[in-house]
N, C-alpha and C positions, 0 to 999 in steps of 0.2 A: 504494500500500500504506500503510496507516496504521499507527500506530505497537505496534497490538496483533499485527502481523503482525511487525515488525522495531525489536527495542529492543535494540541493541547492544555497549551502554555500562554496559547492568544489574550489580550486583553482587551477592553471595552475603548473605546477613542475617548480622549481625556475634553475638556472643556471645551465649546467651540467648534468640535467635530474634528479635534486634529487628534491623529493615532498616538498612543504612549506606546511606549518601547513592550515589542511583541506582536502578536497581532490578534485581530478579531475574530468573535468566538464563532464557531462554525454554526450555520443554519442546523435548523431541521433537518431536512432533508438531506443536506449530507452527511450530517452524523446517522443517518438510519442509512443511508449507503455504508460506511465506513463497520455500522454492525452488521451489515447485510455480509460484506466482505468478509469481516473476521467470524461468520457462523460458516459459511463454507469455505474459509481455511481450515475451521477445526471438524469440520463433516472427513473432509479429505484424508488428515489425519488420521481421526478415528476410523474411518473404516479402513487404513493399512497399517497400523499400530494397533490400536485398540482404547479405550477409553482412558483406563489405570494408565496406560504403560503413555500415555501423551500427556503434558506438563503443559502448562499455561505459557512457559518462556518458550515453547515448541510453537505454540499458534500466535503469539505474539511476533516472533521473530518470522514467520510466514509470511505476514503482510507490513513485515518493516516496522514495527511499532517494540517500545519495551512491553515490557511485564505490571510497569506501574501502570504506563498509560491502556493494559487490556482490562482492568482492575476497576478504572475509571465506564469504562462500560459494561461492564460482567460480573459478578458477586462469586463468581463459581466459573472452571472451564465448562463444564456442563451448560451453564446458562449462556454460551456464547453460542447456543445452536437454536435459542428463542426465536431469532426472526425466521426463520426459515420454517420453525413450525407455525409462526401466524402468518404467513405470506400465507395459505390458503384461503382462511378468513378474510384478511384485506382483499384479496379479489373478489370473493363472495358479493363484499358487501358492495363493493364498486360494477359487479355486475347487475346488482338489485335498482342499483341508482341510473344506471343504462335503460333501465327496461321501464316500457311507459304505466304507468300506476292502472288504465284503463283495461290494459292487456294482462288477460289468465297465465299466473306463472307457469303453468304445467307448458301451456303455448308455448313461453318464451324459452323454457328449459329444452324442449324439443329442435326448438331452430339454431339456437346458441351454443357456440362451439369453446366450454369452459376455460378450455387453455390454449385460445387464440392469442396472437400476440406474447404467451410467455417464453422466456429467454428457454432455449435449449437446454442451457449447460445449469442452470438456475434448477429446473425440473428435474433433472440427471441427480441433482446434490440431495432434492428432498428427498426423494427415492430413496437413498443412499442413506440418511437418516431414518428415513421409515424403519429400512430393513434394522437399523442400528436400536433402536426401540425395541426390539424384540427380543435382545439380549441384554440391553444394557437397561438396569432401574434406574438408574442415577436422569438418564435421557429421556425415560417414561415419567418420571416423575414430572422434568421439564415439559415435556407434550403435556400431561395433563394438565397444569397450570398456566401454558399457552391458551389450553384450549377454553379454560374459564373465562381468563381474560379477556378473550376475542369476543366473547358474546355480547357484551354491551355495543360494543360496534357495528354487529349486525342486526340486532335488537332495534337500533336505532335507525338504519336503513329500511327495515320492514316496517316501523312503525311510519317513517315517512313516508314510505310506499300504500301504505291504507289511512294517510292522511290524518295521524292523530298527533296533536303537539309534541308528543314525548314517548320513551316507550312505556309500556305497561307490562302487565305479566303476563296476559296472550302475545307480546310480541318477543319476551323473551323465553319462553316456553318455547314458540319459533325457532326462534334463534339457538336454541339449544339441539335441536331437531339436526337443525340444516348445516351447523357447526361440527355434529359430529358424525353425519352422516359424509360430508367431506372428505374428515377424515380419515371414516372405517374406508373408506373408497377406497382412498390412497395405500391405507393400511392393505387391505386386501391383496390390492395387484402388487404392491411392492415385497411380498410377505409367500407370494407363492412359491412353489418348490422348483429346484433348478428343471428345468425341458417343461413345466408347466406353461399349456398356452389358453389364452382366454381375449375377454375384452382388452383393448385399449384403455389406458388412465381416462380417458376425454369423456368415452362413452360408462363407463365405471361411475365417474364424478355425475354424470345425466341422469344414469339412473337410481345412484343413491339419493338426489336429489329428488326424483320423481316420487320415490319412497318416501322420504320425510316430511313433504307436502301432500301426500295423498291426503284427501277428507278435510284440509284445510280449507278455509276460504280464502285462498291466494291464486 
């Protein structure tokens, strides 16, 4: 990772708008690049090492950063594989906001193709953590509390999408549904046994979808 990704030491511009010595603190948006990058450094890792046997100065030193500054985004190496287990939910919820509030989601589940536009090698890496969940608790632990977390976000997409100021408990009940039917999707295809052949991820994710909204009014 190069330093446009991870500048940690930046400071605020002093009085006036003129810079003090250092520089300015990273947005949004690329501090959520910068952990996007350090959770598939440490996916890479783990699945040719192994969980135990890979050290934080290991994934830190992968994307060019020290050990302090992976510490500053991570509680845990474990927890540096977060974003990658809620990138399923952030698209979710950005494909609920896509689709017109007028239109039957079953409809819109049928025409929409869940992982258009996603990065190849992005999809390659979750996969790769899927299968890594199945052995490792340290990582399931992490998925499960990805997976909590992401519900208020799409919670909040459904309840916009049926037009009520905020969510309620029908929309997170939803949202609970459709979060982890995601997923078991993923889980599934990524979990089956070597020469096993089946669905595709795309059509996997349609139909666990189709599932968790059956008999809903969406």
């Amino acid at each position: 990772m190069d330093a446009a990704h991870v500048q940690p030491h930046r400071k605020p511009a002093g009085p006036g708008g003129e810079s003090r010595k250092g520089r300015p603190p990273l947005s949004e948006r690329r501090k959520a690049a910068a952990r996007l990058e350090i959770a598939k450094a440490a996916v890479e890792l783990f699945t040719t090492q192994g969980v135990e046997a890979t050290s934080a100065g290991e994934i830190a030193e992968a994307v060019g950063i020290s050990t302090r500054t992976l510490w500053r985004y991570f509680p845990s190496k474990e927890e540096c594989v977060a974003p990658l287990l809620a990138y399923g939910a952030q698209r979710v919820s950005r494909r609920l906001g896509d689709w017109s509030a007028d239109r039957p989601m079953i409809e819109a589940l049928d025409d929409d193709l869940w992982l258009k536009d996603t990065d190849p090698g992005t999809l390659r890496v979750v996969l790769d953590l899927m299968r890594l969940t199945r052995t490792e608790p340290g990582l399931q632990s992490v998925w499960m509390r990805t997976s909590f977390d992401a519900l208020p976000v799409v919670a909040d997409a459904l309840a916009a999408r049926a037009g009520k100021p905020e969510a309620d408990m029908e929309s997170r009940v939803q949202a609970g549904m459709l979060v982890s039917a995601m997923h078991l999707a993923l889980r599934e295809y990524a979990w089956r046994e070597p020469g096993e052949t089946g669905p595709e991820p795309d059509e996997m994710l349609r139909e666990a979808a189709r599932i968790a909204i059956r008999g809903l009014p969406l």
